[in-house]
Each structure stands twice: as C-alpha cells, then as structure tokens.
C-alpha positions in Angstrom: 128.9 -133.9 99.0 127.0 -132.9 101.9 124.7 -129.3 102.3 123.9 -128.1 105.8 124.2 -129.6 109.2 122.5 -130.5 111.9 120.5 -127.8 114.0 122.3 -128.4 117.1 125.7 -127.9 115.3 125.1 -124.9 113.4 126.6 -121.5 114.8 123.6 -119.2 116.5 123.1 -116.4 113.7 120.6 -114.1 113.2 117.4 -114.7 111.3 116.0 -111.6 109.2 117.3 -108.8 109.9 118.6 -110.3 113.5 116.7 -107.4 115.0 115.2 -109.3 118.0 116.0 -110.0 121.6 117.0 -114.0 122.0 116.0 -116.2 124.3 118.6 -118.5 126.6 117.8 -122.0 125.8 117.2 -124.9 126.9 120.5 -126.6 128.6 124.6 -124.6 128.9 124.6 -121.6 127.1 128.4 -119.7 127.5 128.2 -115.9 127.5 130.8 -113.2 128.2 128.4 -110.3 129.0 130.0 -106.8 127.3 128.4 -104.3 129.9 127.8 -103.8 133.8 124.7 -104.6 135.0 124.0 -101.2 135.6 124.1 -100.5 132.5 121.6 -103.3 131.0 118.5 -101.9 130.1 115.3 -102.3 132.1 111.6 -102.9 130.7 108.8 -104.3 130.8 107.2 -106.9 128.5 103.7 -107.9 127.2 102.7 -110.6 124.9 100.0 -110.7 121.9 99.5 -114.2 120.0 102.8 -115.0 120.8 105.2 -112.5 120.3 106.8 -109.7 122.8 106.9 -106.4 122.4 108.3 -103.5 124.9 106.0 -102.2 127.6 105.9 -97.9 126.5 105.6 -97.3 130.1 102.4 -94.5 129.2 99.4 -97.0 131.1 96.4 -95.1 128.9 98.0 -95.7 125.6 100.3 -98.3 125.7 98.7 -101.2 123.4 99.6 -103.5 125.7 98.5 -102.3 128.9 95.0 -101.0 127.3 94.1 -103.9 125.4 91.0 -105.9 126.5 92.6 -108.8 126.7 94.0 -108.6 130.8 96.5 -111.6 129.7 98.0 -109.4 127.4 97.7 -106.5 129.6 100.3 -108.2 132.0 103.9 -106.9 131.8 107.0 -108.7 133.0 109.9 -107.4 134.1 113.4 -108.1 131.9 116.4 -107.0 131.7 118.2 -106.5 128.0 122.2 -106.7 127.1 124.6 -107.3 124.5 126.4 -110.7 124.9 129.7 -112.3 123.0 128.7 -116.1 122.5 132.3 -117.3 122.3 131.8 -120.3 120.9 130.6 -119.1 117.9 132.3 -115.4 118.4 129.5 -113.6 117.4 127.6 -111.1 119.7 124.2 -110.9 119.7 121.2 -108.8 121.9 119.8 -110.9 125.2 116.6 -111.4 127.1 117.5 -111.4 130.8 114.7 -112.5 132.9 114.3 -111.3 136.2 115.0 -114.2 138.3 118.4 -114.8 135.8 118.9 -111.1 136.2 118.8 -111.2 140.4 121.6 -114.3 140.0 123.7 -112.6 138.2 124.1 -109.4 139.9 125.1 -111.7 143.3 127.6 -113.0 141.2 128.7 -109.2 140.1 128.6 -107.9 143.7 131.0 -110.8 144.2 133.4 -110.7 141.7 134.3 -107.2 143.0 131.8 -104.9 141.0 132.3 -106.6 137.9 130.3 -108.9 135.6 132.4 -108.4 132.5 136.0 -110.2 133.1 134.9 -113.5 132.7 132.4 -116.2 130.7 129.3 -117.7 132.7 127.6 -120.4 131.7 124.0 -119.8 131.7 122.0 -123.0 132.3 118.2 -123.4 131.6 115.5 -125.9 132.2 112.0 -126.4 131.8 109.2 -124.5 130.1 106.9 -121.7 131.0 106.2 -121.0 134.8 108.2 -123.6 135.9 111.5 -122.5 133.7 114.4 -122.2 136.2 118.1 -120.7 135.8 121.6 -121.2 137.1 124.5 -119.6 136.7 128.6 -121.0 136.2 131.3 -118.9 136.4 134.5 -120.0 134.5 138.2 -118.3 135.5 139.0 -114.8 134.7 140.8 -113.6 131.1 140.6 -110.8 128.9 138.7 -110.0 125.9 138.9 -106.4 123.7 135.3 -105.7 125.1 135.0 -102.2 122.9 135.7 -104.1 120.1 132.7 -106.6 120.8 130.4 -104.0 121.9 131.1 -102.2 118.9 129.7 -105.5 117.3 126.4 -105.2 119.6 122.9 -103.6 118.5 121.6 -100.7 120.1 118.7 -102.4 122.7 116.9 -99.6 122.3 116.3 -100.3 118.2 115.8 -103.4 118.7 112.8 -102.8 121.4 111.2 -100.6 118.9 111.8 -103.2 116.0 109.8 -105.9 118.1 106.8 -103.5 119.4 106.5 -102.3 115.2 106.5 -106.2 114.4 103.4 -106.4 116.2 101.9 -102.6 116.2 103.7 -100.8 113.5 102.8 -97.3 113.2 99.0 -97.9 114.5 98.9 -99.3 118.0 95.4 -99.6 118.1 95.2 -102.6 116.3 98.1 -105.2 116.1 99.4 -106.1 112.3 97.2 -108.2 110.7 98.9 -111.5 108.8 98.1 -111.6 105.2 98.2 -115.0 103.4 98.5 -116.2 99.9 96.8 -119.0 98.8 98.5 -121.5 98.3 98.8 -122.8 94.4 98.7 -126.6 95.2 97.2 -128.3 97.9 100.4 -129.9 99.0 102.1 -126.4 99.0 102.1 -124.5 102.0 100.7 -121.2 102.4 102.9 -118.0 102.4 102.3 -115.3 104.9 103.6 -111.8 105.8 102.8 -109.6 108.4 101.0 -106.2 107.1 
C-alpha cells in the first residue's frame, strides 16, 4: 500500500481556501491563458515579512506605501489572469510579472491579436533580481474557454483576500501571528494569523 506521492508528481491544487495569486516556478510550466491581455488586470505590489499584498493606489493611506519601512514602501508592477494548467486541467489565478507580461503581449501582437488559441510554455530560472522568463508557443487548438473561465476566481477577490491576510480590517498595523506553545519540546509550535 502506498499514501501520497512525490511533490513533483502531485497535481498543482490549491492550499486553504486557494484564494491567492501563484507564482510560475522554477523550470516549463504549460498555460493556456483564458483572457486577452487587455483584459488581465493591472497593479501594483508591496511586500511586508514576506507576503504580497495589492498596492490601493491611495499614496497617503495605502499601508504599504505609508509604512516606515521604504523596502516595503516599494511597489512592483504585475499583471493578474486566470490560467488553465492542462496538465493537470485545473485553472487557477496567476502572477504575471512585468518583464513576463512585455513577452507575452509580443507574442499576442503576433499571433494576430490573440493570446488565447493556443498553450505556451512559460519557462523560469533563477531567484530574486536575477529571475529571468521565456516564453514557448505550442500549435494552435481549441478549448471551451467560457467553460474554463467559468472555473477561474474573480482577480479582484483574490487581491483583497491577500491585502486582508496581512492587514485585515485595520491597515495600520499588519496581523499579528499568535502562537501556541507547544506541549512537548519535540512538538512544533502552532501559529495563526490574528
């Protein structure tokens, strides 16, 4: 009897309540993107202790943009869609960096207008500043593409799901992680984000 299986083998699923924008990783990731370009949704980005959260555009009150911290006051620019992973046919909300983003709409303006009538393979290496992107294109076939994007989340829920993960309804001060001690000492510790 076996139970689970490798990392690498397992489909991509959500975690939690799937509510957050992945990341391409490292290596061939095959996408089938489910809307235009012009229709992905624009923002910008900050970061706190790790974690992303949506730019509210407002310079005095955003959390992000006022916070003392001027690494965390730094916004990037992204780009966020809904993309069908057919290998594992499931369709799932994207981070689209910038310099991914200006890649693939050359490829659109090529492809006559379009970005949605065929898979690209989305290939990413390195780490941090010196991540780079390039893009594949395979052949042209069709997919119900109202049928997956009825599948999709709605970017703009999930953008306000990641900025309450770190500010809630208070974005004065970011959540605060609460831990439980832990009951033996070779037990880890349990924590949740209040």
């Amino acid at each position: 009897m076996k139970f689970g299986q490798r990392k690498a083998d397992a489909p991509e699923e959500p975690s939690g309540d799937g509510m957050y924008l992945r990341a391409f990783k490292d290596g061939d990731t095959k996408v089938r993107f489910l809307q235009e370009t012009d229709d992905w949704i624009v923002f910008r980005e900050h970061y706190l202790s790790g974690k992303s959260f949506p730019c509210t555009g407002e310079r005095d009150s955003c959390p992000g943009c006022s916070h003392p911290d001027e690494s965390v006051q730094k916004a990037s620019r992204k780009y966020a869609t809904n993309v069908w992973l057919p290998k594992n046919n499931v369709v799932l909300p994207f981070r689209i960096p910038i310099s991914l983003a200006k890649s693939l709409f050359t490829r659109s303006e090529k492809n006559d207008g379009t970005i949605t009538n065929r898979d690209y393979v989305i290939m990413r290496s390195g780490k941090g500043l010196d991540t780079e992107y390039d893009v594949d294109s395979d052949e042209k076939y069709s997919v119900d593409i109202p049928s997956l994007l009825a599948q999709g989340m709605d970017i703009q829920d999930v953008l306000q799901t990641s900025y309450d993960e770190v500010w809630g309804d208070a974005p004065s001060e970011p959540k605060k992680e609460r831990c439980l001690p832990a009951s033996r000492a070779l037990m880890p510790r349990a924590c949740s984000r209040h």
